[in-house]
C-alpha positions in Angstrom: 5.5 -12.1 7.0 4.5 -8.5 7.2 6.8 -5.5 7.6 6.2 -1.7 6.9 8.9 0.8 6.1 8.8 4.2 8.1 5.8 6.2 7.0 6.8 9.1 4.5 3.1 10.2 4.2 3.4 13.3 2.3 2.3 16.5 4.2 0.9 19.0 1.5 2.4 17.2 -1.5 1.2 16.7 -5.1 -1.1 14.2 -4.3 -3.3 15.3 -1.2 -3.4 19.3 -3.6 -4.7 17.3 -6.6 -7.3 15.1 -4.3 -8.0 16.9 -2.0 -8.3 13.9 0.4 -5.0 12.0 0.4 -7.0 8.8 0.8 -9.1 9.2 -1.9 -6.1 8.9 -3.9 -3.8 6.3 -2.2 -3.5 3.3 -4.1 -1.7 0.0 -3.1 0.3 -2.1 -5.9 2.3 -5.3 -5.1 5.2 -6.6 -7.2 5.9 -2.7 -7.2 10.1 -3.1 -7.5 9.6 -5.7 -10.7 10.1 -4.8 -13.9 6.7 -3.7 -15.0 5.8 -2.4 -11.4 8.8 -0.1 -11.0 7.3 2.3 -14.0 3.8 1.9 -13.1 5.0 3.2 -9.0 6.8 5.8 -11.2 4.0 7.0 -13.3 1.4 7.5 -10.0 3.6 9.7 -8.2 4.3 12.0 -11.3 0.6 11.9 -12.1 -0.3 12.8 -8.2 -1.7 9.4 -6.8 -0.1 8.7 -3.2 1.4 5.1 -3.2 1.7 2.1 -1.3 4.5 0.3 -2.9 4.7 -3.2 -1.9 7.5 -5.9 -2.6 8.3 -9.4 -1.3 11.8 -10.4 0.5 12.9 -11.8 -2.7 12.6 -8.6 -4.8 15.3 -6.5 -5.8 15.9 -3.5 -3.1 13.4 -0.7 -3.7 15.7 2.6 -5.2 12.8 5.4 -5.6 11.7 7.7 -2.5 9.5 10.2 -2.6 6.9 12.4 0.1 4.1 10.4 -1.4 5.3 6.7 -1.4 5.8 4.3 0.9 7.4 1.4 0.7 5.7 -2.4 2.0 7.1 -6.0 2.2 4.9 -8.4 2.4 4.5 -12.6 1.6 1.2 -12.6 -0.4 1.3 -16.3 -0.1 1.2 -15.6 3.5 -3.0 -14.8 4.7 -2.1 -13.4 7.8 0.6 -11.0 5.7 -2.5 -9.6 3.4 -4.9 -9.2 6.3 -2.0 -7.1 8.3 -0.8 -5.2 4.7 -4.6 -4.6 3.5 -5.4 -3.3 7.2 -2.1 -0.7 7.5 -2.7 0.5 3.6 -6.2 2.1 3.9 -6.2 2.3 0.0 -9.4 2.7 -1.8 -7.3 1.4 -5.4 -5.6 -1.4 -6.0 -3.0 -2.3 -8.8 -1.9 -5.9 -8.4 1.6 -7.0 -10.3 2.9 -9.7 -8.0 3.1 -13.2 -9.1 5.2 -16.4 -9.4 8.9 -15.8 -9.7 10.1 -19.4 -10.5 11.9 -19.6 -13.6 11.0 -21.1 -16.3 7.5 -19.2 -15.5 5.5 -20.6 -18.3 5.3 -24.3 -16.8 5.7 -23.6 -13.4 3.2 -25.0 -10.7 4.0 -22.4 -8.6 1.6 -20.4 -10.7 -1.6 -22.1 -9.7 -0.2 -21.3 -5.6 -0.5 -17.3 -7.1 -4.2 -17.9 -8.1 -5.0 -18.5 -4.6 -3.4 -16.1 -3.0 -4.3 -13.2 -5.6 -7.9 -14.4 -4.9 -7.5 -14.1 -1.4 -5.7 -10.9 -1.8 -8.8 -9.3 -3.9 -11.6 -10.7 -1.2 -10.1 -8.9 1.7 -9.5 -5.8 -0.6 -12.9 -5.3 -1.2 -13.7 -6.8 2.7 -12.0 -3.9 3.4 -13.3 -1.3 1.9 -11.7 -1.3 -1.2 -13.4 0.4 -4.4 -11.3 0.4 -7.2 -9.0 -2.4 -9.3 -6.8 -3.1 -11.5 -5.0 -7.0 -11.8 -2.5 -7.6 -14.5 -3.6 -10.7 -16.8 -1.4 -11.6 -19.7 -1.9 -12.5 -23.9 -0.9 -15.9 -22.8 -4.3 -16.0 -22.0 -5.4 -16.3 -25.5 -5.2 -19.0 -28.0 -2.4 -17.3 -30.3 -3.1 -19.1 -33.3 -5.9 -16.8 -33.8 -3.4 -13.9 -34.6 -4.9 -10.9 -33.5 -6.6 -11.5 -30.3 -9.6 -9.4 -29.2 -10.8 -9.3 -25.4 -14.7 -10.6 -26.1 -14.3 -13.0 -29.1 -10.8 -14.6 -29.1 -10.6 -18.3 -28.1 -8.4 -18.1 -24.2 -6.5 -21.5 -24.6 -2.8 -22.8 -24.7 -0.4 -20.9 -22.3 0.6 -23.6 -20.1 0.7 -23.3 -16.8 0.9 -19.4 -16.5 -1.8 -19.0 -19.1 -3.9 -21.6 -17.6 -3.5 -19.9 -14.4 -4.2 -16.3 -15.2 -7.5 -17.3 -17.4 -8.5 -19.1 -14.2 -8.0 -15.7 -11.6 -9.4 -14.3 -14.3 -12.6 -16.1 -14.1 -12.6 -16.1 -10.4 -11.9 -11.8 -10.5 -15.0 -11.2 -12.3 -16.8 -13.4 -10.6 -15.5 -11.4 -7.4 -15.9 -8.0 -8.5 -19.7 -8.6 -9.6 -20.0 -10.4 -6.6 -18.9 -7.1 -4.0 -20.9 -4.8 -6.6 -24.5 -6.4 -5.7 -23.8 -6.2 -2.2 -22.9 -2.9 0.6 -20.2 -2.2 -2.3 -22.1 -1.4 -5.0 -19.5 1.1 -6.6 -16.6 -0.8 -6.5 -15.3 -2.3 -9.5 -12.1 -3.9 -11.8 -10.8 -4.2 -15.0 -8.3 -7.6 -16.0 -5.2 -5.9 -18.0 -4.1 -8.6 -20.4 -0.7 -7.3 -21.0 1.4 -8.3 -24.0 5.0 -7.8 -24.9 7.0 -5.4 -23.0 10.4 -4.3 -23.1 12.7 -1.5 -21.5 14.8 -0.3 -18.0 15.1 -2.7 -15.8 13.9 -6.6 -17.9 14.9 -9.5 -16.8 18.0 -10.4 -19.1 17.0 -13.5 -20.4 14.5 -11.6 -22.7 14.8 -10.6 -26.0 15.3 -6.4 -25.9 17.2 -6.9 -23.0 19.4 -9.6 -23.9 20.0 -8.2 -27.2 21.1 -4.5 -25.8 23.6 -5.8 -23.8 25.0 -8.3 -26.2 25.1 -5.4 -28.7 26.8 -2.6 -26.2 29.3 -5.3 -25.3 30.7 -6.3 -28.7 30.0 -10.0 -28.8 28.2 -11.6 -31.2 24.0 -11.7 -31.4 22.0 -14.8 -31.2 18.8 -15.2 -32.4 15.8 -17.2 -33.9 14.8 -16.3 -37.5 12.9 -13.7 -36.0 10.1 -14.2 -38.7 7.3 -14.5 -36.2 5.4 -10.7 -35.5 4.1 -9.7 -32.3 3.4 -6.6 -30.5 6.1 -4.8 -28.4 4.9 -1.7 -25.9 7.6 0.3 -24.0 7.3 -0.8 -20.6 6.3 3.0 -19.7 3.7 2.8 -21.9 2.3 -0.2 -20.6 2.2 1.9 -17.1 0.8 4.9 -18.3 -2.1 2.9 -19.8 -2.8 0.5 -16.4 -2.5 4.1 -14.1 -5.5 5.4 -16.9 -7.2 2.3 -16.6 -7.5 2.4 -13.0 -8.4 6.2 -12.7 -11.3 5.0 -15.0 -14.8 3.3 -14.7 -14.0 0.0 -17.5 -14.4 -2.9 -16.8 -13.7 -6.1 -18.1 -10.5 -7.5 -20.2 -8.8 -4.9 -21.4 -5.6 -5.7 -23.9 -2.3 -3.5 -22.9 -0.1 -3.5 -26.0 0.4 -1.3 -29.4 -1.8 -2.4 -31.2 0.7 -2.7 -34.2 3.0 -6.0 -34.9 6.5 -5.8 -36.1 8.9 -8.9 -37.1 11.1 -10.0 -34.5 13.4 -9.6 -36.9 12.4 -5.8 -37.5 12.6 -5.2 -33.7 15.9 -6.6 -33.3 17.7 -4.4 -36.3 15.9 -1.4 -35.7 17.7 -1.9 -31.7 21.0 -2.9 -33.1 20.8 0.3 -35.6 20.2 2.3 -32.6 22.8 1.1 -30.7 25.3 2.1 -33.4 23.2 5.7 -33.4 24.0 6.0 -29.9 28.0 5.3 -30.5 27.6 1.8 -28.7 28.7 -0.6 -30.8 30.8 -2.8 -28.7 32.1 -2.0 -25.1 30.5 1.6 -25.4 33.3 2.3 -28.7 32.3 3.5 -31.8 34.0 1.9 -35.0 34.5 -1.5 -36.2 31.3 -4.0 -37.6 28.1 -2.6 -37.4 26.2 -4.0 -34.6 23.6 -6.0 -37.8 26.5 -7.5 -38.8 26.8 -9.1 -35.8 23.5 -10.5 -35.5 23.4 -14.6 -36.0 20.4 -15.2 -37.2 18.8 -18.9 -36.8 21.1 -19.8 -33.7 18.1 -19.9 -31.1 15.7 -22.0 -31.8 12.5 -21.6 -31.8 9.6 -23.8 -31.7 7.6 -25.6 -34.3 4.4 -24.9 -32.7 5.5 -21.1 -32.2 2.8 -18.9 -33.4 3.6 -16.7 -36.5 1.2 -13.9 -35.5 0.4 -12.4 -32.0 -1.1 -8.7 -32.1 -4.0 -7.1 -29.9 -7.1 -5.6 -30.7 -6.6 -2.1 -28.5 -10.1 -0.9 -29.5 -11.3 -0.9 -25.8 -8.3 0.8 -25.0 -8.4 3.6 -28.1 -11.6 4.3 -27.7 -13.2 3.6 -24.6 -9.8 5.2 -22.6 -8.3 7.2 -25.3 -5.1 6.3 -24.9 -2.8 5.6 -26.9 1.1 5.6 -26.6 2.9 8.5 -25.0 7.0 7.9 -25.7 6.6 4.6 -28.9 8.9 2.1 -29.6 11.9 4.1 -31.7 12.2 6.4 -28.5 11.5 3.2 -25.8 14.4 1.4 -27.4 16.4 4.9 -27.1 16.0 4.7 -23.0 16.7 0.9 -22.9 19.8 1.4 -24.6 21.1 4.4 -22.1 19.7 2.5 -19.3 21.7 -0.4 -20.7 24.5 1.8 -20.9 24.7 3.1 -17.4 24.3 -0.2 -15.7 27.0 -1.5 -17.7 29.0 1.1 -17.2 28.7 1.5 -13.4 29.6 -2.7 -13.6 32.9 -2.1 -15.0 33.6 0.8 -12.4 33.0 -1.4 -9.5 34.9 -4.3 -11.0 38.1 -1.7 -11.5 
């Protein structure tokens, strides 16, 4: 299935005055209403790219409009939907977010069903003219006991399914991408984002920043592991100012999307819970009463004996080659989550009353 919103092409707008040529900046991204895809639609219109925004008829209902976005919906599982999307889009980039939405995602078959049909979705990219891309990959690619995982040298194991999956796309994307370079092509490229641990506006509620924000601004009590294992949390903003970089670029390759700096679970859950009672928030949106650490329960979530204790990326490639590096942080990342947290809470209780 295949439908396109009206066109709201923009006539003059940021996009065609930075450009120059409108198409030479258009760039298509699916899973584009998700959590991750939402702030990367959000950073190429402020930074004056024109966008194709697609989602699937499963996805939340898209809430941004601007002059230089236009929304798509679109079954990538479909062929016949990507040939009629990738014809209509006439984008040179391409920023691919989509996958599997079954829950629990990490032993899911339905993520070896995504493989194919993000292969598909990159052939007729390219088949179509397509010059420029940039597919999200995951750390669940690596084999974590390594600790700090570097693109070129780290071991890609363990995973389950979803890592499995994503270290086999990614074999078959640079296989792709060197493939269309050698042949009418040869300037079109890709870079593999292997994203790590994100948080902020608009996560899924089942995970830890997100879970723990809204347990917190409620007032109930806080469950969590021992929170002694370290990995590396990025500010979902972050993460989309990095992959909008990256694809304005000419990297290639693996590229890790993360901090670069681990902190203890632990860590990451008091400093939220001290911010929380910064913002006044500590239970129903009222200040007083225990301090939202005091209501943490540590050790009531389990967590599993082959969990590993370290997780961190390498950003060199990033640092370096991009020079990028973080733009808002964490301290100020969990500052938005919170108020975001706040709002949708907030505007809850009004239409329950």
């Amino acid at each position: 299935m295949f439908s396109e919103s009206t066109d709201t092409a923009p006539e003059g707008g940021e996009a065609e005055s930075l450009a120059g040529d409108s198409h030479a900046r258009r760039v298509l991204v699916t899973g584009a209403s998700g959590f991750l895809g939402r702030a990367v639609v959000g950073r190429l219109l402020e930074t004056g790219w024109s966008v194709d925004a697609v989602t699937s008829g499963n996805s939340p209902d898209p809430d941004v409009e601007h002059e230089a976005l236009r929304w798509r919906e679109a079954d990538l599982l479909d062929g016949a939907a990507i040939e009629a999307l990738l014809s209509g889009a006439d984008a040179p980039f391409l920023i691919h977010l989509a996958w599997a939405q079954a829950r629990p995602i990490y032993d899911s078959p339905e993520n070896f069903r995504w493989v194919s049909a993000s292969t598909r979705l990159l052939k007729k990219f390219f088949e179509n003219g397509g010059q420029r891309t940039v597919f999200a990959g995951s750390s669940a690619e690596y084999d974590w006991s390594s600790g700090i995982c570097r693109e070129r040298t780290t071991p890609l194991a363990g995973g389950g399914a979803y890592g499995a999956a994503k270290r086999g796309l990614a074999e078959l994307f640079h296989g792709l991408c060197e493939h269309y370079g050698d042949g009418e092509n040869g300037s079109v490229s890709g870079a593999w984002a292997r994203i790590f641990f994100l948080f902020g506006p608009h996560e899924s509620e089942g995970r830890l920043a997100a879970s723990v924000t809204r347990a917190l601004i409620e007032g109930g009590p806080v469950r969590c592991s021992e929170g002694t294992q370290i990995r590396d949390y990025l500010f979902v903003e972050d993460a989309a100012d990095a992959l909008v970089e990256l694809l304005g670029s000419e990297i290639t390759g693996p590229v890790n999307i993360a901090s670069g700096e681990g902190v203890r679970v632990r860590d990451f859950v008091l400093e939220l819970a001290e911010r929380v009672d910064a913002a006044g928030l500590g239970g129903s949106g009222v200040a007083g009463g225990d301090s939202c650490a005091e209501r943490i329960e540590w050790g009531k979530v389990g967590q599993s004996g082959n969990e590993a204790p370290l997780v961190i990326a390498d950003i060199a490639r990033l640092r370096d080659e991009l020079g990028w590096q973080p733009r808002i942080g964490r301290s100020e990342g969990l500052d938005r989550t919170i108020a975001w947290w706040q709002e949708r809470l907030a505007a809850k209780a009004g239409a329950v009353s």
